[in-house]
TORPA-4810 file (N, C-alpha, C, O; in nm, 3 decimals):
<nodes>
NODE_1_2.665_2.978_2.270_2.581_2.906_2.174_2.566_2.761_2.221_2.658_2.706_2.280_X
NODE_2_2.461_2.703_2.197_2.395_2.539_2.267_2.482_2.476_2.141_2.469_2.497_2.020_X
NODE_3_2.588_2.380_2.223_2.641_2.273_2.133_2.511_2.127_2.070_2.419_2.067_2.127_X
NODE_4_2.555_2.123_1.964_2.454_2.032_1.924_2.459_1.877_1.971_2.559_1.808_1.992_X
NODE_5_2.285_1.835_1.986_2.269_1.719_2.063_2.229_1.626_2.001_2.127_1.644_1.934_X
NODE_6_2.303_1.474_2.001_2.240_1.420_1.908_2.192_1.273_1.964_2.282_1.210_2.018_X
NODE_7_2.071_1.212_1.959_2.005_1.109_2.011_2.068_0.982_1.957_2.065_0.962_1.836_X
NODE_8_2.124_0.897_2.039_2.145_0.748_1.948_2.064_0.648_2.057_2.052_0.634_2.178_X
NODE_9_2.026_0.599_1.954_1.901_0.508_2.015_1.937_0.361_1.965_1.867_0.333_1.867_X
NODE_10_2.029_0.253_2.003_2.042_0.154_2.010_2.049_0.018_2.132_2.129_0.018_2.226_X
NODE_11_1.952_-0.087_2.106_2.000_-0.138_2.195_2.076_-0.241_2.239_2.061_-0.314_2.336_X
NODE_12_2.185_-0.235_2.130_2.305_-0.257_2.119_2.452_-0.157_2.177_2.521_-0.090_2.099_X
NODE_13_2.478_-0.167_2.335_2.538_-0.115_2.389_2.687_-0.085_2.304_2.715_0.028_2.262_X
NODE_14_2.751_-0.169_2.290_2.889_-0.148_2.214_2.845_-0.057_2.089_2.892_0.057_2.085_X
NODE_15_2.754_-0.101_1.980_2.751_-0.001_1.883_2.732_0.127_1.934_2.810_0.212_1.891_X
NODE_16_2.643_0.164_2.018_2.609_0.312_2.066_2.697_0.363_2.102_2.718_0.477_2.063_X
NODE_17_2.791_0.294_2.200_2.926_0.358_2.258_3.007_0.396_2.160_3.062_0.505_2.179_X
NODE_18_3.040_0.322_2.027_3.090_0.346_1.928_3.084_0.485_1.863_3.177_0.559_1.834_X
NODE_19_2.966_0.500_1.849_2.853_0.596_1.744_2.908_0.731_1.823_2.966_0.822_1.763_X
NODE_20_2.879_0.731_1.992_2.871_0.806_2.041_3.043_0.884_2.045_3.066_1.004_2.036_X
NODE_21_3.129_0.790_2.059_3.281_0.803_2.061_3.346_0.919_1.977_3.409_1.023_1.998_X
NODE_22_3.279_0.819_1.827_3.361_0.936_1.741_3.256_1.083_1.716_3.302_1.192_1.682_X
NODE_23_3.100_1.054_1.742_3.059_1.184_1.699_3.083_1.298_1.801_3.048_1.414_1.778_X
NODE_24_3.160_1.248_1.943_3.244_1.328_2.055_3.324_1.396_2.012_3.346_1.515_2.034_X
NODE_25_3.389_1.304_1.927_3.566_1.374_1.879_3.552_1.482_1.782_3.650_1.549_1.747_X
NODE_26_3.365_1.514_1.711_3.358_1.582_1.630_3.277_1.683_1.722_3.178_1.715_1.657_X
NODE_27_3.278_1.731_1.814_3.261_1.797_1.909_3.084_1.829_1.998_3.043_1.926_2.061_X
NODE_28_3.017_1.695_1.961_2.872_1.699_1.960_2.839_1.611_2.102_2.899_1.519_2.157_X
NODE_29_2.716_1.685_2.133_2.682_1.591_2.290_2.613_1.515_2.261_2.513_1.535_2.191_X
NODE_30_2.653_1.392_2.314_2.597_1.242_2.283_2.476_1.172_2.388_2.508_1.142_2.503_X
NODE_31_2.351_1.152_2.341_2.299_1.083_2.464_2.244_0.960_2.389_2.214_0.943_2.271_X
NODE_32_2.241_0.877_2.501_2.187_0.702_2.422_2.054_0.658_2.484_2.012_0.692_2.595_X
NODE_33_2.018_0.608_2.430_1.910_0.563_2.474_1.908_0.377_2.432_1.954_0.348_2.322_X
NODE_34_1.867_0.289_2.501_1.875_0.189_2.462_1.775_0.100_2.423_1.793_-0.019_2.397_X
NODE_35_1.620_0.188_2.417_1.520_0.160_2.368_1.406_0.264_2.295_1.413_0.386_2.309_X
NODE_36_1.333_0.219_2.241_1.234_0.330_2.167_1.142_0.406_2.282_1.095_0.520_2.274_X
NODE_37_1.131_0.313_2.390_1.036_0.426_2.484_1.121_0.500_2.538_1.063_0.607_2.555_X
NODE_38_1.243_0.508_2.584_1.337_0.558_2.616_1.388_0.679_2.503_1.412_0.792_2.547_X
NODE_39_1.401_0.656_2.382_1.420_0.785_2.295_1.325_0.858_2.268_1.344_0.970_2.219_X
NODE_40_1.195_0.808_2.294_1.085_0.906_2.302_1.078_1.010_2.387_1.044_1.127_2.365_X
NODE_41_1.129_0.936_2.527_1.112_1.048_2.669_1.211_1.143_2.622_1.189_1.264_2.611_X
NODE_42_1.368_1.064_2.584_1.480_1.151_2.584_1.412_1.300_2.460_1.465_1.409_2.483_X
NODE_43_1.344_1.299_2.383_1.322_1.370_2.274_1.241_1.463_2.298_1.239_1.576_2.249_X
NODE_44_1.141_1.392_2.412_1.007_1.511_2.480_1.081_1.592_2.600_1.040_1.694_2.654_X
NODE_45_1.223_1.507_2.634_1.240_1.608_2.749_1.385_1.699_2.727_1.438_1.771_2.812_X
NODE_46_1.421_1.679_2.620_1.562_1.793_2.597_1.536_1.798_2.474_1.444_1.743_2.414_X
NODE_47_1.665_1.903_2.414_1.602_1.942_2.282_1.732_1.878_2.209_1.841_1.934_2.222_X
NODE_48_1.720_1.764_2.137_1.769_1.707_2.013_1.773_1.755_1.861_1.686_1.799_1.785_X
NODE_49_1.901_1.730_1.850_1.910_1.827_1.681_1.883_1.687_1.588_1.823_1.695_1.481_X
NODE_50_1.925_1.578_1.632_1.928_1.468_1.528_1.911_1.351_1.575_1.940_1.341_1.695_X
NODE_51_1.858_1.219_1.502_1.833_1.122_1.585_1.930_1.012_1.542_1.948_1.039_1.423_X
NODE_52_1.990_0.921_1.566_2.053_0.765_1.506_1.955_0.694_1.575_1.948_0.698_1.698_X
NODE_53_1.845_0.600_1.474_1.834_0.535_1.532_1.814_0.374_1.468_1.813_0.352_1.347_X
NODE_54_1.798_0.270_1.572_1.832_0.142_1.503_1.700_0.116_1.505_1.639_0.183_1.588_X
NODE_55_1.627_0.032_1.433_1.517_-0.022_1.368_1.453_-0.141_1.471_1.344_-0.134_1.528_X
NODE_56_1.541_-0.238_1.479_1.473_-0.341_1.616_1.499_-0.294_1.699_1.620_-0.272_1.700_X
NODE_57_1.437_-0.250_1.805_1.407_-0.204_1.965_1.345_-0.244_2.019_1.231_-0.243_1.971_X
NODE_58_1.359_-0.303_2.139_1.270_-0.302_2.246_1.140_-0.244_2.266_1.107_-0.211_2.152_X
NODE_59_1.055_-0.216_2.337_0.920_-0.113_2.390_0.874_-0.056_2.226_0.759_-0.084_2.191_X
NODE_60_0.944_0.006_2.148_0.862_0.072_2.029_1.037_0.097_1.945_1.137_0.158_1.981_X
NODE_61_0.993_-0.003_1.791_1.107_0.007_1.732_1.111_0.107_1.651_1.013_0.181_1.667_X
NODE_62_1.186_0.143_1.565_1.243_0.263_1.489_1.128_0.343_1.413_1.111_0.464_1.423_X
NODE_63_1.060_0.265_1.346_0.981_0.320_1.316_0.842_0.371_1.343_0.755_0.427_1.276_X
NODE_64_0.853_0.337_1.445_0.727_0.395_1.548_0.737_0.557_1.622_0.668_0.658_1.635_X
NODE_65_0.911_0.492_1.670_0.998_0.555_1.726_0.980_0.721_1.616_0.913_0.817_1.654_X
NODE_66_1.054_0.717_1.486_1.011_0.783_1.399_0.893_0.856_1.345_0.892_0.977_1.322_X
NODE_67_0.757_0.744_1.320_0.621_0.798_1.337_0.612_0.941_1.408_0.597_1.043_1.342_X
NODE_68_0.625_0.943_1.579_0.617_0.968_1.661_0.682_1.105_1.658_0.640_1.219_1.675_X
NODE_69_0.800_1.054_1.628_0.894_1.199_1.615_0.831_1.315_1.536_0.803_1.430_1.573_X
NODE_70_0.815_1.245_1.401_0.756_1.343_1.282_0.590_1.377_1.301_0.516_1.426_1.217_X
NODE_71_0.561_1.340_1.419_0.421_1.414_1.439_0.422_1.554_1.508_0.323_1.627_1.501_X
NODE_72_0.559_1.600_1.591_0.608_1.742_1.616_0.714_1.766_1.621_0.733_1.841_1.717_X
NODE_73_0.851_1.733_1.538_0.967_1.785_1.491_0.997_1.729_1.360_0.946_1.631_1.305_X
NODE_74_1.099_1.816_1.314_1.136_1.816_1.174_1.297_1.766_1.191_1.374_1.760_1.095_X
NODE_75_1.337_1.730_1.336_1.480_1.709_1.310_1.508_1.601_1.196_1.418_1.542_1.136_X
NODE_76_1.659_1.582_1.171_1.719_1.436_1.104_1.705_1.342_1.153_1.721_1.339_1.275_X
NODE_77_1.677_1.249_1.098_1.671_1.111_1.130_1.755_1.006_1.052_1.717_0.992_0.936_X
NODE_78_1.846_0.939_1.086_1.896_0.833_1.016_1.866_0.688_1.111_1.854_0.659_1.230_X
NODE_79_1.861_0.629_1.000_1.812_0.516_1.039_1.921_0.411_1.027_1.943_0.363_0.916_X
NODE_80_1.991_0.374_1.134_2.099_0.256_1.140_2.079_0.108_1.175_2.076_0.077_1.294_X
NODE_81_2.064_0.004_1.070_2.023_-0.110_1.070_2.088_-0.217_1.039_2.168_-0.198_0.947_X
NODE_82_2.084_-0.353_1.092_2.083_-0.462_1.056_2.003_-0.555_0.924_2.035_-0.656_0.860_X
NODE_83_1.876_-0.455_0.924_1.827_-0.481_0.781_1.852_-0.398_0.669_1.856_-0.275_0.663_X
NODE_84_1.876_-0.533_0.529_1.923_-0.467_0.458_1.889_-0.477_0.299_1.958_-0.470_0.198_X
NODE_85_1.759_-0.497_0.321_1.686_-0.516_0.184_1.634_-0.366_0.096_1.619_-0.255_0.147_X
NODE_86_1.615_-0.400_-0.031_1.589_-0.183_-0.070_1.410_-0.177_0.021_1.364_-0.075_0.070_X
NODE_87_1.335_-0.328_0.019_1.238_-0.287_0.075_1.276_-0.233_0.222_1.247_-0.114_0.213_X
NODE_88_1.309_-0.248_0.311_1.359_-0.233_0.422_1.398_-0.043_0.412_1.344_0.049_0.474_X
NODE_89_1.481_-0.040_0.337_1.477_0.112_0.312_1.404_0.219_0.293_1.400_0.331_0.344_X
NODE_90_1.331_0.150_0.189_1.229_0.201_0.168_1.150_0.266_0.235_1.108_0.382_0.234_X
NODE_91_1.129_0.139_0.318_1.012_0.136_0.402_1.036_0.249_0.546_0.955_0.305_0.621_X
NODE_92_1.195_0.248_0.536_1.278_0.383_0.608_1.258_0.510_0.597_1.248_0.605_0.675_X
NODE_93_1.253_0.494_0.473_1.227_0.656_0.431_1.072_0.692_0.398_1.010_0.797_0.412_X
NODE_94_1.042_0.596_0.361_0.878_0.664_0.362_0.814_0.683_0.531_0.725_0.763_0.559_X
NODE_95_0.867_0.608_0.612_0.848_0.661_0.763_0.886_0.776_0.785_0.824_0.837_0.873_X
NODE_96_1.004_0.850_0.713_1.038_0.969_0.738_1.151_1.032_0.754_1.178_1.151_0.762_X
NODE_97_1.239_0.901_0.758_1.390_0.884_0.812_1.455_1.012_0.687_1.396_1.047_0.585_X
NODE_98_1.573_1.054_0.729_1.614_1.112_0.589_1.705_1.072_0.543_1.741_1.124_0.437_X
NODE_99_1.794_0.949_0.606_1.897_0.865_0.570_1.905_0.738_0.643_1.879_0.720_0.762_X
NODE_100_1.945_0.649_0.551_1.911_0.494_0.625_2.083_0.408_0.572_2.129_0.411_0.457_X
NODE_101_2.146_0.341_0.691_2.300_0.299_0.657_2.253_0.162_0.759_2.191_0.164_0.865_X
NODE_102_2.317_0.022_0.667_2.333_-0.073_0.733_2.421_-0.106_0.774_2.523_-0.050_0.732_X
NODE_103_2.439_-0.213_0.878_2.511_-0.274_0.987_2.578_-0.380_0.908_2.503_-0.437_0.828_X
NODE_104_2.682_-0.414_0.911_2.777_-0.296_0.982_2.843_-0.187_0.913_2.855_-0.213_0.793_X
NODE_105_2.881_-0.093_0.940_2.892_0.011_0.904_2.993_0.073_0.947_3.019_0.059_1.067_X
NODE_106_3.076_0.155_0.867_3.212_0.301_0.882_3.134_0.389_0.955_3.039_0.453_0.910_X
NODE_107_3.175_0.391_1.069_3.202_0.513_1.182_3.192_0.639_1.126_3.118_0.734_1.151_X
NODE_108_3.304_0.616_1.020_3.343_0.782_0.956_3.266_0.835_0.826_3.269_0.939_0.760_X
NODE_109_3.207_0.736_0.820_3.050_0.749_0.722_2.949_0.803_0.758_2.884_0.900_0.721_X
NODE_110_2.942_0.715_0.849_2.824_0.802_0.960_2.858_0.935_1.003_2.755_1.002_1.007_X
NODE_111_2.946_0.992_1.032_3.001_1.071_1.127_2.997_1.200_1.001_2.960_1.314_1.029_X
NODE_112_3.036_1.163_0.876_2.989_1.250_0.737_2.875_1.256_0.674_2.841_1.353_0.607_X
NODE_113_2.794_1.135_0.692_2.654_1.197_0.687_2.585_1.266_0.788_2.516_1.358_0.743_X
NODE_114_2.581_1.249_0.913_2.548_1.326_1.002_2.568_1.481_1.015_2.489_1.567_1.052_X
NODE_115_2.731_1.490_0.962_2.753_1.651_0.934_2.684_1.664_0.826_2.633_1.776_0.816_X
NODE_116_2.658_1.581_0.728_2.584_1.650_0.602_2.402_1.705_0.682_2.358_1.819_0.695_X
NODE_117_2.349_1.597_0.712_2.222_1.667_0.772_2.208_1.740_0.860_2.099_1.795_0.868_X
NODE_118_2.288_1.762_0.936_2.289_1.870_1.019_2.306_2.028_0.949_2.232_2.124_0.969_X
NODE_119_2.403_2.021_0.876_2.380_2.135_0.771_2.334_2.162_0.719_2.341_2.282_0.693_X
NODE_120_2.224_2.061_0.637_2.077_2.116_0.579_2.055_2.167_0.707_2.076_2.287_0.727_X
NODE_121_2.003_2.071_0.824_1.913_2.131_0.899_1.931_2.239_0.927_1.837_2.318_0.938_X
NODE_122_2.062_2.273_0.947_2.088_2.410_1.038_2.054_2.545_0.905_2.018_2.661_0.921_X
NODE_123_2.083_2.472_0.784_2.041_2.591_0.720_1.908_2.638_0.680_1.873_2.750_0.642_X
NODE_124_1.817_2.495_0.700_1.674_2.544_0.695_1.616_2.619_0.830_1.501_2.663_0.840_X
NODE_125_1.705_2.624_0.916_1.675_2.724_1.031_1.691_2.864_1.039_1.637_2.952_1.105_X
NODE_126_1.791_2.861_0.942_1.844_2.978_0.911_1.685_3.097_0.881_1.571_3.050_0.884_X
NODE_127_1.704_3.210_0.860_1.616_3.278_0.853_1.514_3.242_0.718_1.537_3.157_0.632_X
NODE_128_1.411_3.321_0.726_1.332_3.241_0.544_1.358_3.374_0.449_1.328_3.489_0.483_X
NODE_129_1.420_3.337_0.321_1.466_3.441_0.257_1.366_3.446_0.206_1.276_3.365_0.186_X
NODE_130_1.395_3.621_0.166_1.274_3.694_0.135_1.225_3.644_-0.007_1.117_3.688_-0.046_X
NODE_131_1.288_3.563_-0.082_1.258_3.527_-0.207_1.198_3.423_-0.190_1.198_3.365_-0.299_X
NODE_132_1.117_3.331_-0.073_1.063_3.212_-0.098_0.943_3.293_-0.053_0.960_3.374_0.038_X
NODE_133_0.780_3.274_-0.126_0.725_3.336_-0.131_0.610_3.214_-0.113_0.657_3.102_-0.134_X
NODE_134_0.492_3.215_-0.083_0.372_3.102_-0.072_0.317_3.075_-0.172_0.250_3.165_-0.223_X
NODE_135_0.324_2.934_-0.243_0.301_2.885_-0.356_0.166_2.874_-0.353_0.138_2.846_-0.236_X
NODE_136_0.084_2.880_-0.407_-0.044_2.837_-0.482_-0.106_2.809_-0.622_-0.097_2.890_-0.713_X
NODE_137_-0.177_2.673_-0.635_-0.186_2.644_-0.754_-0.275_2.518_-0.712_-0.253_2.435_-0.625_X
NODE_138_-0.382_2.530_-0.801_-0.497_2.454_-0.842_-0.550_2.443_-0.695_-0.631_2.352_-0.711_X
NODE_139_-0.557_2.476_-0.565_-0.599_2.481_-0.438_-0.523_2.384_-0.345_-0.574_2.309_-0.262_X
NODE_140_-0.389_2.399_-0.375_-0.226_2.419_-0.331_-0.205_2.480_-0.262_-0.237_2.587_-0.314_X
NODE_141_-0.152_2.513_-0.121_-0.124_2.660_-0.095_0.038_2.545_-0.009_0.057_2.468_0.085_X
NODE_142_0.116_2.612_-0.131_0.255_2.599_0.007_0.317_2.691_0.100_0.299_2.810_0.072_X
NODE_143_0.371_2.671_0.184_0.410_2.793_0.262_0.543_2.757_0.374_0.525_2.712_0.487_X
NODE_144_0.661_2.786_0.321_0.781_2.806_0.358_0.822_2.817_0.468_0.899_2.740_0.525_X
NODE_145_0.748_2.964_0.532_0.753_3.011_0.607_0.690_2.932_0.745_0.756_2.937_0.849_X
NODE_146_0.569_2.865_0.742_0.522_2.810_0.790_0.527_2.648_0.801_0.498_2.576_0.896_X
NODE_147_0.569_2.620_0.684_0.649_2.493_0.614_0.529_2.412_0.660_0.520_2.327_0.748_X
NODE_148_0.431_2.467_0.568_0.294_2.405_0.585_0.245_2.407_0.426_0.274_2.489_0.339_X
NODE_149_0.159_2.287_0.420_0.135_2.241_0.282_-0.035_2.217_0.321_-0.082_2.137_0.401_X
NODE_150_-0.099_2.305_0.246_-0.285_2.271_0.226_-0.333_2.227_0.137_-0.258_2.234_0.040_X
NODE_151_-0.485_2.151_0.102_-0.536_2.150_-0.024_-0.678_2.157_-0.019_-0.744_2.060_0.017_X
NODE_152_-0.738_2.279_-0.058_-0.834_2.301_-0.041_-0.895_2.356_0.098_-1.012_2.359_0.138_X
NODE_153_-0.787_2.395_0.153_-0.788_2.406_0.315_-0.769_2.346_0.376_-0.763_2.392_0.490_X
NODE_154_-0.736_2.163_0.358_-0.729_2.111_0.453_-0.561_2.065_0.484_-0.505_2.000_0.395_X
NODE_155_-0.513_2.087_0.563_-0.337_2.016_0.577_-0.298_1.915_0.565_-0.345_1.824_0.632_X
NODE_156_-0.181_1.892_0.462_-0.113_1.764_0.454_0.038_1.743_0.481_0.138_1.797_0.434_X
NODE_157_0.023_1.659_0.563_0.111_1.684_0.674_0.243_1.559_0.566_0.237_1.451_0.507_X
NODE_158_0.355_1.674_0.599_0.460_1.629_0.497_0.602_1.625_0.580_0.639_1.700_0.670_X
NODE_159_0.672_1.506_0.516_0.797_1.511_0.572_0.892_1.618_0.571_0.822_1.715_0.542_X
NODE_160_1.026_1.665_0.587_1.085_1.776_0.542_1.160_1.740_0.379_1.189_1.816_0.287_X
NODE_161_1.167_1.658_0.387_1.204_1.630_0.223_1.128_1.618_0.137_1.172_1.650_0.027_X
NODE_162_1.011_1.579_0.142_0.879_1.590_0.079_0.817_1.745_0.060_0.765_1.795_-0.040_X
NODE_163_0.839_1.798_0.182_0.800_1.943_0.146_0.935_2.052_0.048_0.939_2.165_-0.002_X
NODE_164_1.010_1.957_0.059_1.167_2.012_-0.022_1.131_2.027_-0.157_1.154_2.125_-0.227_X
NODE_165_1.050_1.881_-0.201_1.065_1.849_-0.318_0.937_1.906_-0.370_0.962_1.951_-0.482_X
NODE_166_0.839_1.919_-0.347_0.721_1.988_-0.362_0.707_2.117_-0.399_0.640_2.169_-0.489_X
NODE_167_0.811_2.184_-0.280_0.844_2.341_-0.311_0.947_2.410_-0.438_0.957_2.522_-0.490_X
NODE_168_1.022_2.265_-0.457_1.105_2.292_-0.545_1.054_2.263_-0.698_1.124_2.310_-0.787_X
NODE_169_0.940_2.191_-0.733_0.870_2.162_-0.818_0.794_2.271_-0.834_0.811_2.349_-0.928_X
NODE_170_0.698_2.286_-0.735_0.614_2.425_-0.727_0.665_2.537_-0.811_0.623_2.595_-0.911_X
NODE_171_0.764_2.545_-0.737_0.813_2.687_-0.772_0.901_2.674_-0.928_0.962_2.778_-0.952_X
NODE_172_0.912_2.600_-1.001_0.941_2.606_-1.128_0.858_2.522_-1.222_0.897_2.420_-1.277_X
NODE_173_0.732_2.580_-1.235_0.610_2.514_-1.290_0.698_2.465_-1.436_0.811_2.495_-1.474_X
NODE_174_0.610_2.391_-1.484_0.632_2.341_-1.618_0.831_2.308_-1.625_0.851_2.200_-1.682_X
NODE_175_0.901_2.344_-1.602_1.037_2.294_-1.614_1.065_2.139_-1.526_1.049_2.112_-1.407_X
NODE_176_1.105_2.067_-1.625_1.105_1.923_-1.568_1.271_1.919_-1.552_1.348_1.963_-1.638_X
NODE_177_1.324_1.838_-1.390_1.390_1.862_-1.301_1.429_1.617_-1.318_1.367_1.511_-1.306_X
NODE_178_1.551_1.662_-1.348_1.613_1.507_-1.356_1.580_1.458_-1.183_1.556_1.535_-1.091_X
NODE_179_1.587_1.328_-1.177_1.617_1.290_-0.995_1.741_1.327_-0.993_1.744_1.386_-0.885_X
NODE_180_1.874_1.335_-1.049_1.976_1.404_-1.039_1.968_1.477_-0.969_2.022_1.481_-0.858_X
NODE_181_1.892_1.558_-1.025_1.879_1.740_-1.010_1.807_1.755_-0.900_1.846_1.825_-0.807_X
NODE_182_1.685_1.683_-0.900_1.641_1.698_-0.752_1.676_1.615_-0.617_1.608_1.661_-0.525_X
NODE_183_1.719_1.560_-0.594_1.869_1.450_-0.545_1.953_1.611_-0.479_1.917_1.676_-0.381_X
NODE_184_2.082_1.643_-0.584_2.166_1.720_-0.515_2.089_1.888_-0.449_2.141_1.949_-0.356_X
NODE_185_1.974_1.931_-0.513_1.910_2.030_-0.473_1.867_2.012_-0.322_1.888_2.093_-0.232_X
NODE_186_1.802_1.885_-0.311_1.683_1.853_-0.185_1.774_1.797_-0.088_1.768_1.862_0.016_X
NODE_187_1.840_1.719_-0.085_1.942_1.641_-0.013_2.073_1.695_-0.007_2.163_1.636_0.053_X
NODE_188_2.093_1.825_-0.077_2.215_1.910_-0.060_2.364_1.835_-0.102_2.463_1.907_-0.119_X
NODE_189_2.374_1.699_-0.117_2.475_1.636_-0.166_2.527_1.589_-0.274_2.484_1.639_-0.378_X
NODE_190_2.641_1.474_-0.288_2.640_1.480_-0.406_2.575_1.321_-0.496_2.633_1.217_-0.463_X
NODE_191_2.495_1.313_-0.572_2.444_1.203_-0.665_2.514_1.119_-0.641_2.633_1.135_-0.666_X
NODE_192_2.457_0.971_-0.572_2.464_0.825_-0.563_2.374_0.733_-0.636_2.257_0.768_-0.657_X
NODE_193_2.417_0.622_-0.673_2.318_0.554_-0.744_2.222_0.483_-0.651_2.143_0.427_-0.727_X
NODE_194_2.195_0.462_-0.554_2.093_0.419_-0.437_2.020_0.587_-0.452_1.914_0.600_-0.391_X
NODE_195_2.059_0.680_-0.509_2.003_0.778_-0.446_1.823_0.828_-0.605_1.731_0.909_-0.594_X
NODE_196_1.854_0.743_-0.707_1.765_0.741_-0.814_1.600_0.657_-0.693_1.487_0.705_-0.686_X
NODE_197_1.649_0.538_-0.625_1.532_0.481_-0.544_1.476_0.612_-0.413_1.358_0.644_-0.396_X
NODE_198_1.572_0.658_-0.350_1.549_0.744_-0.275_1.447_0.823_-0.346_1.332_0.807_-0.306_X
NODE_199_1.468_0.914_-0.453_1.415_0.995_-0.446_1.222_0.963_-0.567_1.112_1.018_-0.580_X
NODE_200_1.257_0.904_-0.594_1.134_0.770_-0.647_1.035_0.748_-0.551_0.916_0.775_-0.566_X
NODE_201_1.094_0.690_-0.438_0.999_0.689_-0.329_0.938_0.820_-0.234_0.846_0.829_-0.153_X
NODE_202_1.029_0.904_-0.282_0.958_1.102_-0.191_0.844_1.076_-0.300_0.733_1.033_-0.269_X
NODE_203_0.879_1.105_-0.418_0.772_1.112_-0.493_0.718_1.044_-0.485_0.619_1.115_-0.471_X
NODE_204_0.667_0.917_-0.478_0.571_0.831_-0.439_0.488_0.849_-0.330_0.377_0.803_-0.358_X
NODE_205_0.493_0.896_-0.218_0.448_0.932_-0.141_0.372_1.052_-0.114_0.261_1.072_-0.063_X
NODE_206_0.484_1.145_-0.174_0.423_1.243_-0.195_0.292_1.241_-0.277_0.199_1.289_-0.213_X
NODE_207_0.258_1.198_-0.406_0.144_1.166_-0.493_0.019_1.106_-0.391_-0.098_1.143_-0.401_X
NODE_208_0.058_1.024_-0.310_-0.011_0.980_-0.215_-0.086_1.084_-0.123_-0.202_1.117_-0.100_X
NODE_209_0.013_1.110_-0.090_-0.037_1.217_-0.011_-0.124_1.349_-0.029_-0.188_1.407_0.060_X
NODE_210_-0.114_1.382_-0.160_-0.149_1.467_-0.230_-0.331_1.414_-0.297_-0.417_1.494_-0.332_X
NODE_211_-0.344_1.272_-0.298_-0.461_1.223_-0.350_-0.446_1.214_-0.460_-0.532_1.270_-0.527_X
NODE_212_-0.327_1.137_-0.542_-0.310_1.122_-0.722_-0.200_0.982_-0.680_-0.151_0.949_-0.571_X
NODE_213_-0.188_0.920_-0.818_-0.112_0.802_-0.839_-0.022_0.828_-0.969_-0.054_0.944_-0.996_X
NODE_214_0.033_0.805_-1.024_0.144_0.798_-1.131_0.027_0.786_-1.279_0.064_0.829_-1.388_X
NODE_215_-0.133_0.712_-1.256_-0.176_0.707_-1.357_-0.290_0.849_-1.369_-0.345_0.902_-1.466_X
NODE_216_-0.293_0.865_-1.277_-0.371_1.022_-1.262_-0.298_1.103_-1.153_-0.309_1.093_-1.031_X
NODE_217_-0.228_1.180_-1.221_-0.179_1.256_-1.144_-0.180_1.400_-1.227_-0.162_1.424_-1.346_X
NODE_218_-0.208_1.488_-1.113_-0.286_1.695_-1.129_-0.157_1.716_-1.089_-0.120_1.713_-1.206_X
NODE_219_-0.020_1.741_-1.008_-0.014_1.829_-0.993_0.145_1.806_-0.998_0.220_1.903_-1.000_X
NODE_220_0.209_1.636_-0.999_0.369_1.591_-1.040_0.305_1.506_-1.141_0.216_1.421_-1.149_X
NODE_221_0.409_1.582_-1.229_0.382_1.493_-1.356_0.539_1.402_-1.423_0.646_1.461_-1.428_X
NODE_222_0.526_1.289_-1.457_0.643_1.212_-1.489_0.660_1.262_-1.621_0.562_1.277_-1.694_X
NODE_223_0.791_1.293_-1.665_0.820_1.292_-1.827_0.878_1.159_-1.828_0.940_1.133_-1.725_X
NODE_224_0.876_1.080_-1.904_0.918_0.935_-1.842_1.062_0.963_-1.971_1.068_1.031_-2.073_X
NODE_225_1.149_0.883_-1.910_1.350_0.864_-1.909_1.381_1.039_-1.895_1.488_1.075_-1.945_X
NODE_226_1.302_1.141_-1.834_1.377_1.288_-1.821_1.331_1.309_-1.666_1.441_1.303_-1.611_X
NODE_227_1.263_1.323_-1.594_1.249_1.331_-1.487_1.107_1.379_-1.431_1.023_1.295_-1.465_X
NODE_228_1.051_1.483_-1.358_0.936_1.542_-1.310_0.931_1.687_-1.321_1.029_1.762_-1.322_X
NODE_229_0.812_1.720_-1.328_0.748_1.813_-1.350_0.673_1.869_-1.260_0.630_1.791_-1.174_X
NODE_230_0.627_2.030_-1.245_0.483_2.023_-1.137_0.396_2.078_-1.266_0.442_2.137_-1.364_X
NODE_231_0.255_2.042_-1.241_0.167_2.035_-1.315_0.022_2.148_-1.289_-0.087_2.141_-1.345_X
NODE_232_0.069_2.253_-1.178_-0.060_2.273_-1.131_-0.090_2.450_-1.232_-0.197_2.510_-1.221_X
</nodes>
């Protein structure tokens, strides 16, 4: 079986060596890269399960870096930074990232979130059970299997947590779902209070993406102090 590979992209030599050290001792192959054009090649030319990467770079920073990624893989992405504002985060995760930790930072934090996304990931690899079935509604079409999202025929191209949360709405029409609830469902872990903004901003985007805003919105609907709804 291919031991898992994981990209750290800093170009901050000592931190990378760091990063790379202990996620060794947890038995994973480490490659560094010390700039964004450099984790690009590394990503087009071997196959990476997960990315660390830091935000200021050289040639193309994190979030470009990111852009890029999520235009043909679905791996993890965490985003390890020196900035440390919620806009800054934000602005992390709506790029695509699926976890964002500032500098400086526990080793052994990292090293437990990393096993946490890797285990989603590995379990959304897992085969597609026969009970997730292709959603449609109001000219919706989701699809699991394909982990492709249409509207009206045309594709909207979605993060993997975005399509988490979509499918998980979808599929229990009219029952409204706390960020709690969709928090430990979508993200597989357990409820943090940074984690109410996290998941605020999927939905935000998502609406975006979808062609609706919070004041017209067809198809997530807010129950406002209980949580969301799908509406279609």
């Amino acid at each position: 079986m291919r031991r898992i590979t994981i990209l750290v992209a800093d170009d901050e030599a000592e931190i990378a060596d760091l990063i790379a050290l202990h996620l060794k001792k947890e038995g994973y192959d480490i490659i560094t890269a010390s700039d964004g054009k450099e984790a690009i090649q590394v990503i087009q030319s071997q196959s990476v399960d997960l990315a660390i990467l830091d935000i200021m770079m050289p040639e193309l920073d994190g979030y470009e870096v990111t852009r890029q990624i999520r235009e043909q893989y679905h791996m993890p992405i965490i985003f390890l930074s020196a900035k440390t504002s919620d806009l800054d985060k934000i602005t992390g995760l709506v790029m695509g990232a699926d976890d964002y930790m500032t500098k400086p930072f526990n080793p052994m934090e990292l090293v437990a979130r990393v096993n946490s996304q890797l285990r989603r990931s590995m379990e959304f690899s897992q085969p597609i059970n026969t009970n997730k079935s292709v959603l449609e509604a109001g000219g919706l079409i989701i699809s699991p299997d394909q982990h492709t999202v249409t509207l009206y025929g045309e594709p909207i191209e979605l993060t993997p947590k975005e399509f988490d949360i979509l499918y998980l709405l979808a599929g229990h029409p009219k029952i409204v779902f706390s960020v709690e609830s969709i928090f430990q469902q979508v993200w597989g872990e357990a409820y943090y209070e940074s984690g109410n903004n996290t998941v605020m901003v999927h939905i935000r985007t998502l609406r975006k993406k979808l062609g609706e805003d919070k004041n017209k919105s067809k198809f997530i609907k807010t129950i406002w102090g209980v949580g969301y709804t799908f509406n279609g």
